[in-house]
C-alpha positions in Angstrom: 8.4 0.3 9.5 6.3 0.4 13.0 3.9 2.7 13.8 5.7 4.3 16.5 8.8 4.7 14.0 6.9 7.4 11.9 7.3 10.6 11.5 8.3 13.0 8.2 11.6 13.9 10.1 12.9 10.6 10.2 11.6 8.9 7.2 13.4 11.3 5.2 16.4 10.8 7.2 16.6 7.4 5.9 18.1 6.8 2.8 16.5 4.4 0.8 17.8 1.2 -0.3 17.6 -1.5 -3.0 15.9 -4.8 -2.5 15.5 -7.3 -4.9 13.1 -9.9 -4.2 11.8 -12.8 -6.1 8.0 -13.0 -6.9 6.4 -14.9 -4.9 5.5 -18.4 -6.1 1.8 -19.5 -6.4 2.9 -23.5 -6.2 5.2 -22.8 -3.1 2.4 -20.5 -1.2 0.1 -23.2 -1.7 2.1 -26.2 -0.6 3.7 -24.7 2.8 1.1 -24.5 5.8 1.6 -21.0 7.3 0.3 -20.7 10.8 -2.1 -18.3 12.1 -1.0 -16.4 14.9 2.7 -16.6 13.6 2.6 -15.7 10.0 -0.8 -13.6 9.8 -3.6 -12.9 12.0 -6.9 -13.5 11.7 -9.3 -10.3 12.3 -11.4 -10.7 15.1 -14.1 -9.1 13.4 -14.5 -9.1 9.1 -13.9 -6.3 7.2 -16.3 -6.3 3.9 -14.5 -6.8 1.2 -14.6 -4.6 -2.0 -13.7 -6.8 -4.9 -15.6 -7.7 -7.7 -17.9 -10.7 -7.5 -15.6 -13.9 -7.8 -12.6 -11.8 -6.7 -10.3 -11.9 -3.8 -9.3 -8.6 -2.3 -6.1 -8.3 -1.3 -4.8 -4.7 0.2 -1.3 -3.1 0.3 -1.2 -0.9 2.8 1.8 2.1 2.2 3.6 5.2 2.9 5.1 7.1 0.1 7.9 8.5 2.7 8.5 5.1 4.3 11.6 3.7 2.2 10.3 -0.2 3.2 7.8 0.6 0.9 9.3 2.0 -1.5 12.0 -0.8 -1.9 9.3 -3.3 -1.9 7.5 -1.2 -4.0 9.7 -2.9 -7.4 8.3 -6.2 -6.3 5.1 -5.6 -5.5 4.5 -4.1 -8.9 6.0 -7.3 -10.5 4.0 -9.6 -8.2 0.7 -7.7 -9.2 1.2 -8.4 -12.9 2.1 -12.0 -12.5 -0.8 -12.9 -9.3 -3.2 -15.4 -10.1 -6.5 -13.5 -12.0 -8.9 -14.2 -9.2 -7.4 -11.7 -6.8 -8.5 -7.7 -7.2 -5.3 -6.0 -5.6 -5.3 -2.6 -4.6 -3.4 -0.2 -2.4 -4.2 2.0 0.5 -2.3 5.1 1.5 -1.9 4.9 5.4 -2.7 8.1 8.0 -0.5 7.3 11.6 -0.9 11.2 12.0 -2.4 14.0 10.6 0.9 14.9 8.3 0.3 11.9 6.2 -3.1 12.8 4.6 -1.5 14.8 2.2 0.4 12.2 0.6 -2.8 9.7 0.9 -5.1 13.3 -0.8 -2.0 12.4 -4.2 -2.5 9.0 -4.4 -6.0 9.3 -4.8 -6.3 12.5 -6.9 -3.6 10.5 -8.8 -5.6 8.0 -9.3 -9.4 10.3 -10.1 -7.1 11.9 -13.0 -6.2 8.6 -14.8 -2.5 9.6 -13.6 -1.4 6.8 -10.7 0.1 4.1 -13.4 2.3 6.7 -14.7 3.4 8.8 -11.4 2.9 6.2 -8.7 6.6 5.1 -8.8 7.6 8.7 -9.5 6.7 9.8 -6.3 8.4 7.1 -4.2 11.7 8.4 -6.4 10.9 11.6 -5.8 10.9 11.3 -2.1 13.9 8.7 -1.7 16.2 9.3 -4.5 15.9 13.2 -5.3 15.3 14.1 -1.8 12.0 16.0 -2.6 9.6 16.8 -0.1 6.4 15.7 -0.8 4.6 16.2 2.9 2.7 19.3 2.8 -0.1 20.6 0.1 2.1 23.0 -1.5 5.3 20.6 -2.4 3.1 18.4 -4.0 1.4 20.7 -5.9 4.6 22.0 -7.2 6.0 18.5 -7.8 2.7 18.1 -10.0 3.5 20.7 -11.9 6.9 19.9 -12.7 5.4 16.4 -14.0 3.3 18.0 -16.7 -0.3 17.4 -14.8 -2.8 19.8 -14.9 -2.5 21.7 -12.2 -5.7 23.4 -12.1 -7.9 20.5 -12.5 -5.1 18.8 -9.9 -5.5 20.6 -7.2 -9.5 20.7 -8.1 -9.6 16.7 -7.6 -7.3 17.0 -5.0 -9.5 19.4 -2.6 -13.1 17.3 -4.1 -15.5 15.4 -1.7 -14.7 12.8 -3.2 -11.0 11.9 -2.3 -11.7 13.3 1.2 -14.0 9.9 1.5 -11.6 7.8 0.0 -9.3 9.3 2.7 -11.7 8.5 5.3 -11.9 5.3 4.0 -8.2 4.4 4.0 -8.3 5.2 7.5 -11.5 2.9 8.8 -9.6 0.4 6.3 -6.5 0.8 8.3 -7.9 0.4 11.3 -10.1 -2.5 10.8 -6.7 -4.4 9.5 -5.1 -3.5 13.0 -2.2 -1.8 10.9 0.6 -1.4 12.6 3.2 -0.8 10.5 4.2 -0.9 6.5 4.1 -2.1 4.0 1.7 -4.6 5.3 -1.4 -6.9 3.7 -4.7 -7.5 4.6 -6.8 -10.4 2.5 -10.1 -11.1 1.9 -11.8 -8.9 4.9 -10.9 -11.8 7.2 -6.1 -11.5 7.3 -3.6 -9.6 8.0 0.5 -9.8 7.3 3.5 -8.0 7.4 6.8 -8.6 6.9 7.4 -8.9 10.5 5.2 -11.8 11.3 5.8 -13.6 8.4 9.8 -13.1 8.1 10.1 -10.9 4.9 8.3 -9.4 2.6 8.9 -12.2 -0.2 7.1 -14.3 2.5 5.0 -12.1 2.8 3.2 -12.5 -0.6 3.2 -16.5 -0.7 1.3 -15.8 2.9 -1.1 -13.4 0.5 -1.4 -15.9 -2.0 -2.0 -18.9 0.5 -4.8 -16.5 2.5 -6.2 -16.0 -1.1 -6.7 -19.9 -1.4 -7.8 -20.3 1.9 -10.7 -17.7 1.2 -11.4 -19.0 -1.8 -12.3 -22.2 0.0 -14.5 -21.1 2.4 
């Protein structure tokens, strides 16, 4: 989805849908020759990277409430267990507005409390299967409580100084990128795609794995 597509209203509007996609295929990424300007973008100025040394980062960039994301979501997940062991892949909750930041405050008080592996995907079902709302502080703090968590120490991490800069972060992160819409990549500080520019979203990740190599080499 584009940036000027969002809003809470009509994301959840949207019913979400099932796409199956095959991983993307390391050998295949490597041997086609995407173009830049047509399949990604090269940032006019670097963003420093945050991998570990000998490590290619490599950024989702998502929406829990946008259902692109959460039907790529499947995919994604498979691709990340399967990518070569040189790339450190992460994701990054986007902010078009201010009514996103809660649902970027979950994903990383999700993550502080050691919970993300087991309640990313939860929340994307949630939102797009049982119709939950998840967009203001109070629904997700109920939701939370319905999944067993903590709540006290939830809504302690989830208020902390510390995921308000990671929230800040994901923003100057977002920016940088020249996001535009999601889900979308960026790669190694230096590229960005999205399934727009480079066709679909199974493309998407042979452009992220090609990008990688191209980094890789300097």
């Amino acid at each position: 989805m584009k940036r000027r597509e969002f809003s809470l209203s009509a994301a959840s509007a949207v019913a979400a849908t099932t796409l199956t996609l095959p991983v993307a295929n390391t050998a295949l990424a490597q041997a086609r020759q995407f173009k830049e300007g047509k399949d990604f973008k090269r940032l006019d100025k670097p963003v420093a990277p945050d991998a570990p040394a000998g490590k290619t980062d490599v950024i989702e960039f998502f929406w829990y409430s946008c259902p692109h994301c959460n039907a790529f979501e499947p995919t994604l997940d498979a691709w990340v267990k399967a990518a070569p062991k040189d790339l450190s892949i992460r994701r990054v909750p986007v902010a078009f507005n201010a009514s996103f930041v809660p649902q970027q405050k979950l994903y990383y008080a999700l993550e502080g409390m050691g919970k993300l592996e087991a309640l990313h995907a939860k929340v994307f079902r949630a939102i797009h299967v049982e119709k939950a709302k998840l967009a203001k502080d109070d629904e997700i703090l109920a939701w939370v409580t319905q999944q067993g968590v903590d709540v006290a120490k939830f809504k302690e991490v989830y208020g902390s100084f510390g995921v308000s800069n990671q929230v800040r972060r994901a923003s100057q992160l977002q920016d940088a990128y020249g996001v535009e819409g999601v889900p979308s990549m960026g790669v190694a500080g230096k590229f960005y795609t999205d399934g727009t520019m480079a066709g679909s979203m199974q493309t998407v990740l042979q452009v992220v794995e090609y990008l990688a190599t191209t980094a890789r080499k300097g």
